[in-house]
NUZA-690797 format. One record per atom (N, C-alpha, C): residue in one letter; x negated, y, z; chain; residue number from 1. Coordinates in steps of 0.02 Angstrom, whole numbers. Atoms other than C-alpha are relative to their C-alpha. Layout:
BEGIN
+--------+--------+--------+--------+--------+-----+
! residu !      x !      y !      z ! chaine ! num !
+--------+--------+--------+--------+--------+-----+
!      a !      X !      Y !      Z !      A ! NUM !
...
+--------+--------+--------+--------+--------+-----+
This chain:
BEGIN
+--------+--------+--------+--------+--------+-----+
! residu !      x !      y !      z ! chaine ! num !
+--------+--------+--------+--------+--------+-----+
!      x !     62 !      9 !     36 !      A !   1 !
!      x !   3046 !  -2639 !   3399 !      A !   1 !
!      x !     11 !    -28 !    -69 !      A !   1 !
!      x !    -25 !     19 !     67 !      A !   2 !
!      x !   3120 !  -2738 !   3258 !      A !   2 !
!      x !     15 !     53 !    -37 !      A !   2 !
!      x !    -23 !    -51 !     54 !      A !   3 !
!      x !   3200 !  -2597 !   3173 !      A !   3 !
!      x !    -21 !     43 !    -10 !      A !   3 !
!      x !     46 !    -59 !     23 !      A !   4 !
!      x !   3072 !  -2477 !   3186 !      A !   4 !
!      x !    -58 !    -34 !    -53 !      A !   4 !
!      x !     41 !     31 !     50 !      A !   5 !
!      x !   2972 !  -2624 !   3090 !      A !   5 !
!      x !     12 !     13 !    -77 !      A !   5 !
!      x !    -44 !     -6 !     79 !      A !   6 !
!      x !   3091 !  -2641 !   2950 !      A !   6 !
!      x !    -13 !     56 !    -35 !      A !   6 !
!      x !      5 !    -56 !     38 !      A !   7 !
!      x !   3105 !  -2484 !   2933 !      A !   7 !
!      x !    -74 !     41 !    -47 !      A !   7 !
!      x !     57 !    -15 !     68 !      A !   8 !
!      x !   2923 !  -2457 !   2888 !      A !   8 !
!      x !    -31 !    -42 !    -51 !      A !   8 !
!      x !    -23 !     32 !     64 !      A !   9 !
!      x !   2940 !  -2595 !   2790 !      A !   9 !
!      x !     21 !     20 !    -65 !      A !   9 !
!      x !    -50 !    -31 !     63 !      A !  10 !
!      x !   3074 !  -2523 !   2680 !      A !  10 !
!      x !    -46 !     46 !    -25 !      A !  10 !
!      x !     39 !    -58 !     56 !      A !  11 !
!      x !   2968 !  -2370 !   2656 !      A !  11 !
!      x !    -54 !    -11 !    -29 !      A !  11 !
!      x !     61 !     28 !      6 !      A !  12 !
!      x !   2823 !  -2457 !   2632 !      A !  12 !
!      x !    -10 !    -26 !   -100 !      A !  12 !
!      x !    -19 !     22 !     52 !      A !  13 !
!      x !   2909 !  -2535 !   2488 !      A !  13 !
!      x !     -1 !     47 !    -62 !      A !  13 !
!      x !    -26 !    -48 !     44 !      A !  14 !
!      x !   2991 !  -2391 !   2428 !      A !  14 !
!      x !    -55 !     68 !    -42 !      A !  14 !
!      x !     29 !    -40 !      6 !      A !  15 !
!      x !   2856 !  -2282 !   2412 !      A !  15 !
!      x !    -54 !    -43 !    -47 !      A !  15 !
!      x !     34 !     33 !     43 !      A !  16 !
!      x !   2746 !  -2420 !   2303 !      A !  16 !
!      x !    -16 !     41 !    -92 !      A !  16 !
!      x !     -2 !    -37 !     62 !      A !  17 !
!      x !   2696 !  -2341 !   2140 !      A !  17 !
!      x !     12 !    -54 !    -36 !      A !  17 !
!      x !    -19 !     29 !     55 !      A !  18 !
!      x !   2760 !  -2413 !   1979 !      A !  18 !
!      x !    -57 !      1 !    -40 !      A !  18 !
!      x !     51 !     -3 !     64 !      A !  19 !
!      x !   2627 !  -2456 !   1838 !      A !  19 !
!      x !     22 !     17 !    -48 !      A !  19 !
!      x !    -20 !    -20 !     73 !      A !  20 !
!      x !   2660 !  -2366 !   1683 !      A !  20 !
!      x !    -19 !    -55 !    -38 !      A !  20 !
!      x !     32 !     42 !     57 !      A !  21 !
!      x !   2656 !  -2488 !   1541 !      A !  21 !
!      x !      5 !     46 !    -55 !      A !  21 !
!      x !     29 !    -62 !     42 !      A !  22 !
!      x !   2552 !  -2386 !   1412 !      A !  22 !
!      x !     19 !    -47 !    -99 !      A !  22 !
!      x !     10 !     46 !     78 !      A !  23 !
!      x !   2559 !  -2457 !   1203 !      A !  23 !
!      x !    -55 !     10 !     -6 !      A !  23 !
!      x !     50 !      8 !     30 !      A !  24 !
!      x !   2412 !  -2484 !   1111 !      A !  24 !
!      x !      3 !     84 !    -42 !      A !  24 !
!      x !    -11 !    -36 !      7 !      A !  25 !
!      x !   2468 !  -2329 !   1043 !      A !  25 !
!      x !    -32 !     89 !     21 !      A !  25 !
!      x !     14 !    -71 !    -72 !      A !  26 !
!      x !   2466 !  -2205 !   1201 !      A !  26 !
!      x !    -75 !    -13 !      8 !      A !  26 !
!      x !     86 !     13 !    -19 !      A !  27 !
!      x !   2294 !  -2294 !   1253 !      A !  27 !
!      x !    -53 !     27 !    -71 !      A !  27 !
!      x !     73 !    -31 !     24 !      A !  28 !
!      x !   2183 !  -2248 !   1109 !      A !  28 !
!      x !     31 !     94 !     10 !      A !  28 !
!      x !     -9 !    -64 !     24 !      A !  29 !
!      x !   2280 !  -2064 !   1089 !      A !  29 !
!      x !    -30 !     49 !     65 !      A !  29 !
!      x !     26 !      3 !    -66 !      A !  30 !
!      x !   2236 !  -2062 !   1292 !      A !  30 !
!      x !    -77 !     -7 !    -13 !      A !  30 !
!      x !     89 !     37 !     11 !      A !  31 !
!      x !   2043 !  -2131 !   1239 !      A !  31 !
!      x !    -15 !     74 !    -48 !      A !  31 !
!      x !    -10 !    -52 !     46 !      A !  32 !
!      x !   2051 !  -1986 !   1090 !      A !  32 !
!      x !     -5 !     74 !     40 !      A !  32 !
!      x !      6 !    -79 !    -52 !      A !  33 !
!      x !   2098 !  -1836 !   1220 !      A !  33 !
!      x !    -46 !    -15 !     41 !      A !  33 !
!      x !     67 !     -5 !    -47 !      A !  34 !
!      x !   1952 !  -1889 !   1325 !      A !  34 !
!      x !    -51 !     -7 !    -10 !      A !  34 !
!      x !     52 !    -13 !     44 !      A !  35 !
!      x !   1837 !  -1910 !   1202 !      A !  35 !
!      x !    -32 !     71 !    -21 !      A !  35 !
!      x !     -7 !    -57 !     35 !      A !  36 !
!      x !   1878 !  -1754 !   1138 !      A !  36 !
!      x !    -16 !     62 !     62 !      A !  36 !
!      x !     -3 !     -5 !    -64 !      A !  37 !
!      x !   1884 !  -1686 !   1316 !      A !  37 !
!      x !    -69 !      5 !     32 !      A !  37 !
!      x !     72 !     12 !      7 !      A !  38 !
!      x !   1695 !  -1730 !   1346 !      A !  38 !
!      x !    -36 !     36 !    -43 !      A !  38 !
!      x !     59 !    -45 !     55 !      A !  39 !
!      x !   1618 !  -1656 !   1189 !      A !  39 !
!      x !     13 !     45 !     18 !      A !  39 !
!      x !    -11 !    -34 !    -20 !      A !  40 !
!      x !   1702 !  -1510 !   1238 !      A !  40 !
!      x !    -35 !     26 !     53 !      A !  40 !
!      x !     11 !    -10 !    -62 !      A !  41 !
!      x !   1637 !  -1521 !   1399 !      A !  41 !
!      x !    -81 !     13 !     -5 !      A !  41 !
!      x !     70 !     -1 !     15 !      A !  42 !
!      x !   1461 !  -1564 !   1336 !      A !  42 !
!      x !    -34 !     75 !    -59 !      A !  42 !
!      x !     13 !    -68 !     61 !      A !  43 !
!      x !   1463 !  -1427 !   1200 !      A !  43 !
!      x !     -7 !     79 !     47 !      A !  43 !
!      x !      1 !    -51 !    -28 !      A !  44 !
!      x !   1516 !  -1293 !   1322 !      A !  44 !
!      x !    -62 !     30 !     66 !      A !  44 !
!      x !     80 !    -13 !    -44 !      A !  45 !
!      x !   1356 !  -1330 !   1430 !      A !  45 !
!      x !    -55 !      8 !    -47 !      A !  45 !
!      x !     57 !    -13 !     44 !      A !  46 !
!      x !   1252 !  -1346 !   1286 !      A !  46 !
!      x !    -14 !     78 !    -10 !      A !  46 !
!      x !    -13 !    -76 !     23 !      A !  47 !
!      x !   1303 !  -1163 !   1252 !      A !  47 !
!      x !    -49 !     48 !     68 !      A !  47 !
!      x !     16 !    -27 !    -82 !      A !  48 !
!      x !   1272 !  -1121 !   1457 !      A !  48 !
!      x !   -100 !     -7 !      1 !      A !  48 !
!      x !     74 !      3 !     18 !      A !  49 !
!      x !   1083 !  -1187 !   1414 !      A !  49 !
!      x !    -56 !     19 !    -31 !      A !  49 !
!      x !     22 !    -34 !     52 !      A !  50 !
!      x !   1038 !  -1088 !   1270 !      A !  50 !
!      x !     -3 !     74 !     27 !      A !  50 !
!      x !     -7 !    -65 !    -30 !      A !  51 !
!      x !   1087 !   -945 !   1381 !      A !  51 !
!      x !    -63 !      7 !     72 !      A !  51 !
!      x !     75 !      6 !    -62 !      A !  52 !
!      x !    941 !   -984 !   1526 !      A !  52 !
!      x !    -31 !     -4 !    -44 !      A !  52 !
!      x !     54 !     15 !      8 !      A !  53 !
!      x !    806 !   -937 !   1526 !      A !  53 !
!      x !    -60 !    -50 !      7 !      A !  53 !
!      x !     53 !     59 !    -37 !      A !  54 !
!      x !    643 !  -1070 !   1522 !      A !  54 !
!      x !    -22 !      9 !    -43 !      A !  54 !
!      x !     64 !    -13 !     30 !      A !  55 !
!      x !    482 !  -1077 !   1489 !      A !  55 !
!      x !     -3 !    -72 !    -72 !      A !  55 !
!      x !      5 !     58 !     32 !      A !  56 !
!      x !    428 !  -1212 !   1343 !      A !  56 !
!      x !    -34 !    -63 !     24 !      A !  56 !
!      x !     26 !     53 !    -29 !      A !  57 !
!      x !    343 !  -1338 !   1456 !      A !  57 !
!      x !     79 !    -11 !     70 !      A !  57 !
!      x !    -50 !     52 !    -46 !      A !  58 !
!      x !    493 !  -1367 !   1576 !      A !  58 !
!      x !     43 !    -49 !    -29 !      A !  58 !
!      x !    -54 !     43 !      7 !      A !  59 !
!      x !    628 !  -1481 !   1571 !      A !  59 !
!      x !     58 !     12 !      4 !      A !  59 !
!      x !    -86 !    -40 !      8 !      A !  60 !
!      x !    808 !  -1431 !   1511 !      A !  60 !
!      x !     47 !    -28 !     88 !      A !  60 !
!      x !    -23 !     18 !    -69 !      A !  61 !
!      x !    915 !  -1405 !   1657 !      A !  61 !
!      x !     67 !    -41 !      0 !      A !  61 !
!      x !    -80 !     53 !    -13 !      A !  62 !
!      x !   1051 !  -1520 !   1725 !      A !  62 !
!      x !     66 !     30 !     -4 !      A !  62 !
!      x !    -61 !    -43 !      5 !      A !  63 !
!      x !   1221 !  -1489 !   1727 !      A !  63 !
!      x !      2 !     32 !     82 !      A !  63 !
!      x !     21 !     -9 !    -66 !      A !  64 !
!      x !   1191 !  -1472 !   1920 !      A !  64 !
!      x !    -32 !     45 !      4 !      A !  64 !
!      x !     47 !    -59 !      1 !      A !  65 !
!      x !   1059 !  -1346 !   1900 !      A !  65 !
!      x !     27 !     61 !    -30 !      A !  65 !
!      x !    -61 !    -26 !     21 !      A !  66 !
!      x !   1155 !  -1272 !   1795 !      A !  66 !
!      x !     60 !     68 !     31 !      A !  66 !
!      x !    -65 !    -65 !    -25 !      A !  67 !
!      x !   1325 !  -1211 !   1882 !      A !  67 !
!      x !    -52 !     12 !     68 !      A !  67 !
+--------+--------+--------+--------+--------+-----+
């Protein structure tokens, strides 16, 4: 019983993920591609919206409604 402990011990260990340490650098250029990433994201629905049809008394549709 002991050494079947250990053993998932050890892997327990071994298998731990490491934390990347990021610079001040990486983090905004990371903040930047997901910024960028978003408008994108928001632009390409805006586009998807213009393409439905709706009347002028509804309410623009969600992104949910949407896809």
């Amino acid at each position: 019983m002991i050494g079947k402990n250990n053993k998932k011990l050890e892997l327990q260990q071994t298998r731990r993920k490491r934390k990347r340490i990021r610079s001040k650098q990486q983090k905004e250029a990371a903040n930047l591609r997901e910024r960028k990433r978003m408008k994108d994201l928001n632009l390409a629905f805006e586009n998807l919206r213009k393409l439905m049809p709706t009347l002028t008394y509804e309410k623009r549709f969600s992104r949910l409604e949407l896809l």
